[in-house]
Structure formats: structure tokens, C-alpha cells
N, C-alpha and C positions, 0 to 999 in steps of 0.2 A: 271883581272882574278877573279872575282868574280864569277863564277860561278864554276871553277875546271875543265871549259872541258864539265861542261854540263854529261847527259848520252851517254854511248859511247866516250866521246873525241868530240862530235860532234859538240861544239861551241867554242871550244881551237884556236884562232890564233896560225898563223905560227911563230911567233916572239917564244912565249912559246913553241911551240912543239919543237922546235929548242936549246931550252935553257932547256928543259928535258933532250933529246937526249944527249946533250953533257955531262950535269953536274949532273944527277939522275942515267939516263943507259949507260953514257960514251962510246956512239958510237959514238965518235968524226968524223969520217968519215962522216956517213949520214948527220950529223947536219952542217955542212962545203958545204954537199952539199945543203941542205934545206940556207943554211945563203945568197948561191951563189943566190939561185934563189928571195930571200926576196930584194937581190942587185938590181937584173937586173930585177926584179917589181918597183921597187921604183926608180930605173934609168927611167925605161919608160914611168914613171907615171911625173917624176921631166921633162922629155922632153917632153911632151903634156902640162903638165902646164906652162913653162916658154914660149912655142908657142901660146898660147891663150893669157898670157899677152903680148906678145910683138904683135897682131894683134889688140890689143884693143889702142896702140899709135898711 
């Protein structure tokens, strides 16, 4: 986070936007739901990677 977001918010990851949300503006809701979908990215992302290494055996 070196940059703060950039102007506008405009180069802020989701990891930080989410870690605002809950613990700056304490809309724990939104951020629960921003965390879900940071999951089920990085779930989809971990199952195309471990399919590429196991076609490479």
C-alpha cells in the first residue's frame, strides 16, 4: 500500500479495501462480503494452478 489508493481509490486492492470497510468504517457486513469473494478468487485461481502443475507430470 504505498500508494493510499492512488487518486480516487483507483489502485487500492481488494485485500485493503476490505480491511477499511471493516476496521476504519465498520461496515462489517460489506467487508464479509468483499472477504467472500477475495475467497472464491483465490479458490479459483489455487484450482487452475494446482491443474497446470499436475499436467506438467
Amino acid at each position: 500500500m504505498t500508494t493510499g489508493g492512488g487518486p480516487l481509490n483507483r489502485t487500492e486492492m481488494l485485500s485493503t479495501f476490505t480491511y477499511k470497510l471493516a476496521f476504519s468504517e465498520y461496515d462489517f457486513s460489506s467487508a464479509s462480503a468483499s472477504a467472500v469473494i477475495v475467497l472464491i478468487l483465490s479458490m479459483i485461481l489455487a484450482f487452475f494452478y494446482v491443474r497446470s502443475q499436475q499436467a506438467r507430470e
